[in-house]
Every structure is written in C-alpha cells, then in structure tokens.
C-alpha positions as CSV (number, residue, x, y, z in Angstrom):
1,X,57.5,-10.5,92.5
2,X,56.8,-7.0,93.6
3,X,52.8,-6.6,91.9
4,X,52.2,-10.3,92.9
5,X,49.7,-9.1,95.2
6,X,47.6,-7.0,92.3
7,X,47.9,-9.7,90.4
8,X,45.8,-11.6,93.0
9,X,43.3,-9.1,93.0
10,X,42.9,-8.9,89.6
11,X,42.5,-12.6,89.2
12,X,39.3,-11.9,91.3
13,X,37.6,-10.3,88.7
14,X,33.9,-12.1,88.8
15,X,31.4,-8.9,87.4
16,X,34.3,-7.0,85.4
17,X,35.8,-10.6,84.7
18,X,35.8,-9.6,80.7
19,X,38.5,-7.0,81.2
20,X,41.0,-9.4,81.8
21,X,40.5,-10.9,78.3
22,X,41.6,-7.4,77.3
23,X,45.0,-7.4,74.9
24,X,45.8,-4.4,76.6
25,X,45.4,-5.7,80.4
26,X,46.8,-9.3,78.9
27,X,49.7,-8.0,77.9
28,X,50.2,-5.9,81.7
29,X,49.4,-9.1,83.7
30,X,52.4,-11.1,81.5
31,X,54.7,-7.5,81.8
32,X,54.1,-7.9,85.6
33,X,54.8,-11.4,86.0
34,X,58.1,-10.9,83.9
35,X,61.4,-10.6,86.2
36,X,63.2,-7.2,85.2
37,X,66.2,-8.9,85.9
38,X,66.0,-9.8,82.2
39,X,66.5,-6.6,80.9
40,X,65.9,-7.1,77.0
41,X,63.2,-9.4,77.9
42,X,61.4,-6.7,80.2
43,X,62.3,-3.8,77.7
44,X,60.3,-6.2,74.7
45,X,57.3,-6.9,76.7
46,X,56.9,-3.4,78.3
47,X,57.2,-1.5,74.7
48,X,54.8,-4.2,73.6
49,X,52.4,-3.4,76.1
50,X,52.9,0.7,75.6
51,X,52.1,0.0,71.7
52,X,49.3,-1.9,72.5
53,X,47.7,0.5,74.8
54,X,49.0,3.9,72.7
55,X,46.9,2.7,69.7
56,X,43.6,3.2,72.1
57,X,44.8,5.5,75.0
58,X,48.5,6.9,76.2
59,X,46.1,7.3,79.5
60,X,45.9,4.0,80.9
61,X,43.7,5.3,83.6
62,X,41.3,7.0,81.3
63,X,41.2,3.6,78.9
64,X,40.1,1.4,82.4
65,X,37.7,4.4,82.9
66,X,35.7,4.1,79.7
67,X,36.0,0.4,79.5
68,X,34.2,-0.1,83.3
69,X,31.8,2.7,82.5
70,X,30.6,1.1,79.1
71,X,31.2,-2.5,79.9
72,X,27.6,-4.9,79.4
73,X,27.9,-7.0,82.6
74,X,25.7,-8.8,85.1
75,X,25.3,-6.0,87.3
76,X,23.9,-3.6,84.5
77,X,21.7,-5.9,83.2
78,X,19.9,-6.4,86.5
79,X,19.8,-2.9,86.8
80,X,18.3,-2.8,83.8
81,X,16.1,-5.3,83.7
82,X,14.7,-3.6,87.6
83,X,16.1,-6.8,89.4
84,X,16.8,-6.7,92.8
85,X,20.7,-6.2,93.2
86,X,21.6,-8.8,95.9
87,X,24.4,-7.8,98.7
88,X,26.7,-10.1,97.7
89,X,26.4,-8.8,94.4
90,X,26.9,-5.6,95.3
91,X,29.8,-5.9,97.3
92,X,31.4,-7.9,94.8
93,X,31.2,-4.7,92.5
94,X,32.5,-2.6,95.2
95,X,35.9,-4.5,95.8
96,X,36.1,-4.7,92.1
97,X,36.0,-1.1,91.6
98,X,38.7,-1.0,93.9
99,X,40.9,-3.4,92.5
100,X,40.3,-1.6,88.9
101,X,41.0,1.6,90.8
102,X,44.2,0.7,91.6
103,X,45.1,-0.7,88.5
104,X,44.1,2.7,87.1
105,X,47.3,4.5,89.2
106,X,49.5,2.0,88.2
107,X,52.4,4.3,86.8
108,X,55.7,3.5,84.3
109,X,57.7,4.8,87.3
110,X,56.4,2.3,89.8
111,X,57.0,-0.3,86.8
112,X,60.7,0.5,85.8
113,X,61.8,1.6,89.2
114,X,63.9,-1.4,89.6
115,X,65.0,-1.6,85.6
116,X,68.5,-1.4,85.3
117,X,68.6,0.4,81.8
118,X,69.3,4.2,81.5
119,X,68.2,4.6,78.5
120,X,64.7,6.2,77.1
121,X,61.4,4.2,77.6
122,X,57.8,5.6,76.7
123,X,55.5,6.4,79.4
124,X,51.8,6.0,79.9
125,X,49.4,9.1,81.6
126,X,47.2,8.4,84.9
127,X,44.9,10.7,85.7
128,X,42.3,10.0,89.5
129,X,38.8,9.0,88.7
130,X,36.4,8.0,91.1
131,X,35.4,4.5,90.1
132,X,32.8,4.1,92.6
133,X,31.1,7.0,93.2
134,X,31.2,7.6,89.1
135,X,29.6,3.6,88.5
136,X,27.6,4.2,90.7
137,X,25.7,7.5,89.7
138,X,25.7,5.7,86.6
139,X,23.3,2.9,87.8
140,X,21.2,5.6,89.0
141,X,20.5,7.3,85.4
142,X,20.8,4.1,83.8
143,X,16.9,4.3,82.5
144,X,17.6,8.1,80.8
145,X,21.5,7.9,79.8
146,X,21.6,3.6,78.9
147,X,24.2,1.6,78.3
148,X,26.5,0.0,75.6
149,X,25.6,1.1,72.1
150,X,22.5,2.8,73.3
151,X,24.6,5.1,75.9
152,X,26.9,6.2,72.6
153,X,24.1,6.7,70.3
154,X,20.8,7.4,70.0
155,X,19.8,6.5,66.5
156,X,19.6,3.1,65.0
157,X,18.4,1.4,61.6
158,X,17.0,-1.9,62.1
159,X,19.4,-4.3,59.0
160,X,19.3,-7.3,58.3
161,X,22.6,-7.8,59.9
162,X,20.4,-6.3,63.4
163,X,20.2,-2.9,64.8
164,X,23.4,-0.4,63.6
165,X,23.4,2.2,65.2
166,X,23.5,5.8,63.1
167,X,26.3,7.4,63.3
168,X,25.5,10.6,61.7
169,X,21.7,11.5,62.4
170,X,20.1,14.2,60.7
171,X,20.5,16.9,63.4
172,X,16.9,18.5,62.5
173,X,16.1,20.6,65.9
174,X,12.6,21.5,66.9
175,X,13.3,25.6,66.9
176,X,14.4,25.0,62.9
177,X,10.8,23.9,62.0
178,X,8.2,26.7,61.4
179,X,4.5,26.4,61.2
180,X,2.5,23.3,62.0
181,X,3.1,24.3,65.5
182,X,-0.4,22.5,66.7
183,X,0.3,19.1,65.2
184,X,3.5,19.2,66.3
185,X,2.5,19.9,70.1
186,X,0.1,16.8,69.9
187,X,3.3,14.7,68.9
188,X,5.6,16.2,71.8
189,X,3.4,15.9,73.7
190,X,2.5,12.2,73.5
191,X,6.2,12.0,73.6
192,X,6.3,13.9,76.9
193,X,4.2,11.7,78.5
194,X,5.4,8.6,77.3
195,X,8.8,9.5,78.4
196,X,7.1,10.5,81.9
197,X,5.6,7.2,82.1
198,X,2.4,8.2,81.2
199,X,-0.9,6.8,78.6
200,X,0.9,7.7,75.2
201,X,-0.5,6.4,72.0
202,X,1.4,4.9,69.2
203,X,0.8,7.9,66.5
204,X,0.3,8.2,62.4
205,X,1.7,11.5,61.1
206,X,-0.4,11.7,57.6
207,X,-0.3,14.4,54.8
208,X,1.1,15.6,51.8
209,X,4.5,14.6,51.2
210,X,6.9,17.6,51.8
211,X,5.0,18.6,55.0
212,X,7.4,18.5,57.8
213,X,6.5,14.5,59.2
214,X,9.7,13.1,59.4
215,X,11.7,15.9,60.2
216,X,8.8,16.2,63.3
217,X,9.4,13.0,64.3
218,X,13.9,13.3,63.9
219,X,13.7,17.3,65.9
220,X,11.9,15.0,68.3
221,X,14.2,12.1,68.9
222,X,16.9,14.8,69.0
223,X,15.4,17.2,71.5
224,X,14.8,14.6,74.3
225,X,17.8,12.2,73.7
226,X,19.0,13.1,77.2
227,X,16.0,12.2,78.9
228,X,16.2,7.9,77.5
229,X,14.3,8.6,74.1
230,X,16.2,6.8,70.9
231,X,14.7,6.0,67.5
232,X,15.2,3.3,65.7
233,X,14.1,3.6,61.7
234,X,12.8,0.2,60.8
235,X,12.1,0.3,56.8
236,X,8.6,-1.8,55.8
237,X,10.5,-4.5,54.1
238,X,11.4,-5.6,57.9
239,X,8.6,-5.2,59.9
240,X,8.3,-8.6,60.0
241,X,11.5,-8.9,62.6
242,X,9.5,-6.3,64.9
243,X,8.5,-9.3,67.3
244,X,11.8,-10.0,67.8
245,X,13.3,-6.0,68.1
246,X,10.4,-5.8,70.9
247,X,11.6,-8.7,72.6
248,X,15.0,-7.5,72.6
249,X,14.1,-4.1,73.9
250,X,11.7,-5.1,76.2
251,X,15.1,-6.0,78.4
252,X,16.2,-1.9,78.0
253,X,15.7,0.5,80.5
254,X,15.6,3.3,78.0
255,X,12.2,4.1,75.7
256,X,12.0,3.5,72.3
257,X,10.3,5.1,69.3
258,X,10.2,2.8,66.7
259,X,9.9,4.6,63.1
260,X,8.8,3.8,59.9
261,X,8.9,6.3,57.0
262,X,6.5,6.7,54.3
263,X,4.4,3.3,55.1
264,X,2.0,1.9,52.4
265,X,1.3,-1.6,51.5
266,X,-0.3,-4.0,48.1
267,X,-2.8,-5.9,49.8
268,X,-0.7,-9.1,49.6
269,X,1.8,-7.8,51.8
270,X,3.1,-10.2,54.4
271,X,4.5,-7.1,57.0
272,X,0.8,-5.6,56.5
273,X,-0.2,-8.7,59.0
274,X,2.6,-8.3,61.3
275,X,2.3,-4.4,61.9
276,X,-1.2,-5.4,62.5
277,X,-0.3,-7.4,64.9
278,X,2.4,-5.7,66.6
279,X,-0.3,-2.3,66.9
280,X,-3.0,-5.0,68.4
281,X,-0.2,-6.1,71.1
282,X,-0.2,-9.6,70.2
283,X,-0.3,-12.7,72.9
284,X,3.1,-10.8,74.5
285,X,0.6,-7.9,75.2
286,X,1.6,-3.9,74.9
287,X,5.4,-2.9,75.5
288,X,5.7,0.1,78.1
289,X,8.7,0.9,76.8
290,X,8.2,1.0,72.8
291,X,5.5,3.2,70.6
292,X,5.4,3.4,66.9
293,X,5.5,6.5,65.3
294,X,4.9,5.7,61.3
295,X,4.3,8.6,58.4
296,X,2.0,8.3,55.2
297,X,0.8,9.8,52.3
298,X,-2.1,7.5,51.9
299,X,-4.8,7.5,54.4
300,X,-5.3,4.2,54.6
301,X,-1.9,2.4,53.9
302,X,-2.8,0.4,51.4
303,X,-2.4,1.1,47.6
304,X,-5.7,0.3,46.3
305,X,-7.2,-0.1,42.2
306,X,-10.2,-1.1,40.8
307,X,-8.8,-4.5,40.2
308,X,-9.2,-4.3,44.5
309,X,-12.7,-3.4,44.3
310,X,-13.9,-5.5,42.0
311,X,-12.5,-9.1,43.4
312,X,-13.3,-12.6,42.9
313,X,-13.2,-12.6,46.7
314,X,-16.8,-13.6,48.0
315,X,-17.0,-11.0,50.8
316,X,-15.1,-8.2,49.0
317,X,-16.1,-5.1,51.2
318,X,-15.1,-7.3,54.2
319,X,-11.7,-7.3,52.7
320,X,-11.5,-3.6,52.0
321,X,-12.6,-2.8,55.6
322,X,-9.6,-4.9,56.7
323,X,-7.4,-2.8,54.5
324,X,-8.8,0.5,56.0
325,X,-8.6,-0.7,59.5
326,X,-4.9,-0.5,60.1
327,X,-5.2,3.0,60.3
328,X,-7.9,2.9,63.4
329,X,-4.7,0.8,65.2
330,X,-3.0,3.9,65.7
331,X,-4.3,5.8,68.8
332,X,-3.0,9.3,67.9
333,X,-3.4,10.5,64.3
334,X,-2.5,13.8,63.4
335,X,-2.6,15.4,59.4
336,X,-0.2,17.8,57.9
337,X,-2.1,19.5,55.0
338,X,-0.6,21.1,52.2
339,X,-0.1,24.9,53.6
340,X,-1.8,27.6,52.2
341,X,0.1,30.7,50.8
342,X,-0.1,32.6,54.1
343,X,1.8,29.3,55.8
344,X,3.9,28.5,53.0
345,X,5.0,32.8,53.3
346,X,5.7,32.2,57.0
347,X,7.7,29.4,56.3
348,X,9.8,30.9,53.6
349,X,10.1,34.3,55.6
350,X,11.1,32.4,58.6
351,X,13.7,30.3,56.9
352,X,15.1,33.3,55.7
353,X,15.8,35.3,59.0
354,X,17.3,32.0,59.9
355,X,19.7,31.8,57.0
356,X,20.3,35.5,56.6
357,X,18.8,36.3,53.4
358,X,19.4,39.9,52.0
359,X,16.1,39.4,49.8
360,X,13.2,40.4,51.9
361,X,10.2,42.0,50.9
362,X,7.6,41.6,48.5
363,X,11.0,40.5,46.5
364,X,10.9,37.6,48.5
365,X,7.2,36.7,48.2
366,X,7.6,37.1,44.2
367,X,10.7,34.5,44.1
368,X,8.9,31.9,46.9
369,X,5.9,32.0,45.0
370,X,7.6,31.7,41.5
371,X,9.7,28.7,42.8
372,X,6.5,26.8,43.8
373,X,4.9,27.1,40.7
374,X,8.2,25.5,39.2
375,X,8.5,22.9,42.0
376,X,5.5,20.5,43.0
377,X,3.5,23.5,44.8
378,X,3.6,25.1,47.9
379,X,4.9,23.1,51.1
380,X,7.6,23.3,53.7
381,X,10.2,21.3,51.8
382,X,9.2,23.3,49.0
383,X,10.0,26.7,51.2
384,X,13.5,24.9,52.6
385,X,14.7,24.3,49.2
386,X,13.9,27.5,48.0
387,X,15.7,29.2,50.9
388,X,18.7,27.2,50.2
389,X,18.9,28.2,46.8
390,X,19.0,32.1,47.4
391,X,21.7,31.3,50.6
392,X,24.2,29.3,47.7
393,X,23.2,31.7,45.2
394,X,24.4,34.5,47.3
395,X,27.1,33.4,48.8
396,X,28.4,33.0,45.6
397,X,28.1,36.5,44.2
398,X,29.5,37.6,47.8
C-alpha cells in the first residue's frame, strides 16, 4: 500500500500516543489501509472520514495543530512539574512532531490520485505549521500561558462536580474603576510580586458592601491573565475541598488566586476550621504557587450575638478570641470605607465621561446625590448604578 510507511510512523506514537484514539485520525488510518481498487468501498470510508473531520475542522492540518498544542501528555507534565526532561524523552518528541508534521500535509489529492472515479469528492485544507519550533516555544512559556483548560481559560468556579472553568467572566478592567486608587495599589501590587516570584501575602479586602472589592480583585485577574495569573471563585460552602484544590494545583506551573466572596461564618461552621488551616499552611506547608484573596463585610468573619457572649462554655473569651483570630491569618488587609461625597462625586463624574453623559454640572451632582438618598447611601456601586440609569434613560429619549 502506497502510505504503508506513515502508517508505521504513526504506530510509533509513545508521548502523542492519545491522538491515535482520535475518531478523526481512526477513521484516516482504516481509509489508508483500504485498497482503492474498491471503488465504492474507498468512496464510503473516505466521505466518512471528510464528515468526521468537517464537523471539527475542513483544515486537517489546523485540527492536528490544535490537538498537539493542547494535548495533556507526559512531556508537559514534566515540564510542568520542573522535571528534568531526559534525552530520550526528548528526542522521542522530536520524531513525533515530525511524524504529526507530515500527517499534517497529507492532502485529498495525494489520497485519490490513484481513485478511478471522475466524479465529485470533498476535499480537506492544509495549511504549513511549524510543529517543532511552535511546541517548543510553548514549553518555554508554559509557567505564564499553561496548558489544557488553564491555557483556554482563566477563570474557574470550584463545583462540586470539580473546577469548571468560566466561560464568560465579568470583564471588569482596572482603568473602569475610579477612586480607591491606594487600596487598590497595595492589592496589585502584592499581585505583582507574587506573580514575580516574590514574598506576597494572602490578602482580606474588608468594607462596606458596594465598595469596589470584588470587582478589585476580577480587574485584577483580568489585567495580568497573560502573565500565568487565573482565579478560581471557591464559594464558603466548599472550602472544605481546598486541601485537595491545593494539592491538585501544586502540580501547575501557572499561579493561582484562590477567591472567596463575601466570607462570614456561625461559630459552628466546619469550613471556619479548614480555612484556618489552609491560611496556617497545614503539615503540607505554604503553596508558592496559590494565595487567597477573600472579601468581607464583617471584620472578624464570624456572625456573632449575645447568645455568643454569654455561653455555657467555661473559657468563653478564649472562644471569642479564636473567632477573631482568623482575620490576623491574612498577611495583607486592606479596608474600603464607605466614600465620602467628594469620592462618591468623583466616582459618579468619572463614570460619566466614561459612558458619555449629556448631564454634567451641578445637574449631575443634584441627580447622584438624590439617587443615594433613594438607594442605600453613597458608594461606588451606588454611583455605577446611577450612571447606568441616566445612559438607558437617554438613550431612550435619543
């Protein structure tokens, strides 16, 4: 058979060996060892094979690209891991990039050449790509761009199915946020170095609700996605699993903010114990690869009443102290106040260059004002909404 030699060199597949479990590549391999002297029998099991390929790619070159470039092997996962790569290893993946390289050209010409059929037949795209070089400067950026799931995306939820990753983040940018420019700095910052490698500090973002500590934390995550930084939102009902997500991420290359929104906890909370824990490092010791970022409302975590304070327990202020501690866990903690008017005006008047307001003025300071005393007081989410209102409300009279 005239591709009995590819086939050979596909059968030596050990590092990309899963692409030959492929229906797509399954479906080539039986097309190629077909004789084309059966016409009707060739015909069937090349249109198969076109089908099965045109429902992912009509470019069968571009299919192997993306398959090789986000395949989860043994190579990447020494490379992430910051094992040595042996030589044998190594030139193992060479020759395999070949052999997927030259799979990659393989054209619909060079496979009905000999068919005797005039008649019409689909035909698949090739395009050049440079396997090796490409793979290659892959490895390289491996620790900033990742791999897998974590090369697609770079926001995840922690379920209770495991980490999904988010396909649709809140695209919240750091140039859209105005005021708190200081607290945000100290949170960049620790970001910054983290990402460089440096001392960072797991960090508590406390304040009044409404004051711009999640959206901080998202314009983060977003800003430095290209430089190995993902988020993954873990809600306090499963912050019991975080031993395991650290163990699982502690094999990653990339760095990891691990957030949890609006935390509190009753005193008989379970996950209180375990984020406790995690903060303290545990027996596995400190991750150099994950920090927590959490947000509150409540200084001290923990929702307390009188009921608390006046307990049967025999060392009650002991108790409390525990309570309170969790807090002190947290080597960076910065606090968003309420704004003042003069903040809450900036915000408003800076949201509404932004979104092109016609009202401006002392207009504008009247209406902001007004809509505070109507919604909940004075704070950025209080200014966004407003700002949102007039935009809707004038592009409908437009």
């Amino acid at each position: 058979m005239k591709f009995t030699e590819l086939q050979k060199r596909l059968s030596t597949l050990v590092i990309f060996r899963s692409l030959l479990s492929e229906p797509i590549v399954i479906k080539l391999r039986k097309l190629l060892d077909t004789n084309d002297q059966d016409v009707a029998n060739y015909i069937d099991l090349y249109c198969d094979f076109c089908a099965t390929l045109f429902d992912v790619d009509t470019n069968m070159s571009r299919y192997l690209y993306r398959y090789v470039m986000r395949d989860e092997n043994v190579y990447v996962s020494r490379i992430a891991q910051a094992k040595p790569i042996e030589n044998i290893l190594h030139q193992c993946l060479l020759h395999e990039l070949r052999v997927i390289q030259e799979l990659s050209q393989l054209t619909s010409e060079s496979v009905l050449r000999d068919l005797p059929y005039p008649g019409y037949l689909p035909k698949w795209k090739t395009t050049k790509y440079q396997f090796r070089k490409d793979y290659l400067h892959k490895m390289e950026r491996l620790p900033i761009d990742g791999y897998g799931v974590f090369a697609k995306y770079h926001v995840f939820r922690l379920e209770k199915q495991g980490l999904l990753p988010v396909h649709h983040p809140d695209p919240q940018s750091l140039h859209e946020l105005i005021g708190y420019r200081r607290e945000r700095k100290q949170v960049e910052q620790n970001t910054v170095a983290f990402l460089q490698g440096m001392k960072a500090s797991n960090a508590l973002l406390y304040g009044d609700a409404g004051t711009g500590k999640s959206s901080t934390v998202k314009a983060i995550a977003n800003a430095y996605k290209d430089q190995g930084l993902r988020l993954i939102e873990v809600s306090k009902q499963l912050l019991h699993r975080l031993p395991e997500l650290m163990d699982e991420l502690a094999k990653n290359p990339l760095k990891f903010i691990i957030f949890i929104d609006d935390l509190s906890f009753n005193r008989s909370d379970d996950n209180f114990v375990a984020l406790k824990t995690i903060l303290e490092g545990g027996v596995g010791g400190r991750q150099t690869n994950v920090l927590i970022y959490a947000t509150t409302n409540r200084r001290h975590f923990v929702k307390e009443s009188m009921k608390d304070r006046n307990a049967d327990e025999l060392f009650t202020n002991d108790s409390i102290q525990e309570t309170m501690s969790l807090a002190a866990r947290f080597g960076l903690t910065i606090t968003f106040q309420k704004p003042n008017k003069d903040l809450y005006l900036e915000i408003v008047q800076g949201l509404a260059r932004e979104n092109q307001l016609s009202i401006e003025g002392d207009e504008l300071i009247t209406q902001a004002e007004m809509f505070a005393l109507r919604n909940n007081g004075r704070s950025p989410r209080t200014a966004k909404q407003f700002v949102e209102m007039q935009k809707i409300q004038e592009d409908l009279e437009k």
